[in-house]
C-alpha positions in Angstrom: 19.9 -5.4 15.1 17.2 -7.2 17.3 13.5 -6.2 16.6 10.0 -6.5 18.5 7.9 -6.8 14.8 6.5 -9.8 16.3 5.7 -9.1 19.3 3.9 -5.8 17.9 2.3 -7.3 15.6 0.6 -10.0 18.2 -0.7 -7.0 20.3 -2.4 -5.4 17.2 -3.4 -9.4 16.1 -2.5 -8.6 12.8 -0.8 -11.2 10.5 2.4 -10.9 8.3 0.7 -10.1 5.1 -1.1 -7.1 6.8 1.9 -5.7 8.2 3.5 -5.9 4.4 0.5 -4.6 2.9 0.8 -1.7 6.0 4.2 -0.2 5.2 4.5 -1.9 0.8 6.9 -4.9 1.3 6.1 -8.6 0.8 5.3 -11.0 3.3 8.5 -12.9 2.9 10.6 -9.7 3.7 8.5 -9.6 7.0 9.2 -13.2 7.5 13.1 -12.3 7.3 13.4 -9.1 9.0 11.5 -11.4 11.9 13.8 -13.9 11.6 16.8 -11.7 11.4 17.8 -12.7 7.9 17.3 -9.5 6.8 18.1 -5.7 7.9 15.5 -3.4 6.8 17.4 -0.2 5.2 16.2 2.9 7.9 13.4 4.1 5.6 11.8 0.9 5.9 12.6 0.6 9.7 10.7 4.0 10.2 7.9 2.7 7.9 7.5 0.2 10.3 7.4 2.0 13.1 5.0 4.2 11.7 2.9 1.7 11.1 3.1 0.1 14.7 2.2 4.2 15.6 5.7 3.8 18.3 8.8 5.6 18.0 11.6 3.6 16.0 13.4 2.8 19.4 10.4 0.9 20.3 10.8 -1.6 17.2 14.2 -1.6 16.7 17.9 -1.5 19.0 21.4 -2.7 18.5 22.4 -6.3 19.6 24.2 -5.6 23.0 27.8 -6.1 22.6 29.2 -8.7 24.7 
């Protein structure tokens, strides 16, 4: 699963910790969903993207299979 947390969270200039505060994780889960250590479960994926007001598409999609 690739994700555009970063990116997102550069347009909005906010740091880690906000986004962790935003949707009630820590900032080290942040740190590893960026990082792809970690897969958020699908109700955290859609806090997210709630947060980032964009539809979960927009935040999250399925490595491409090669």
């Amino acid at each position: 699963m690739k994700n555009r947390i970063r990116i997102l969270r550069a347009e909005r200039e906010w740091t880690q910790a906000e986004l962790a505060h935003r949707v009630g994780i820590s900032r080290q889960a942040v740190i590893s969903i960026e990082k792809y250590k970690y897969t958020p479960s699908l109700e955290l994926a859609f806090k997210i993207a709630k947060a980032f007001e964009v539809p979960i598409t927009k935040v999250f999609r399925p490595e491409e299979e090669e």
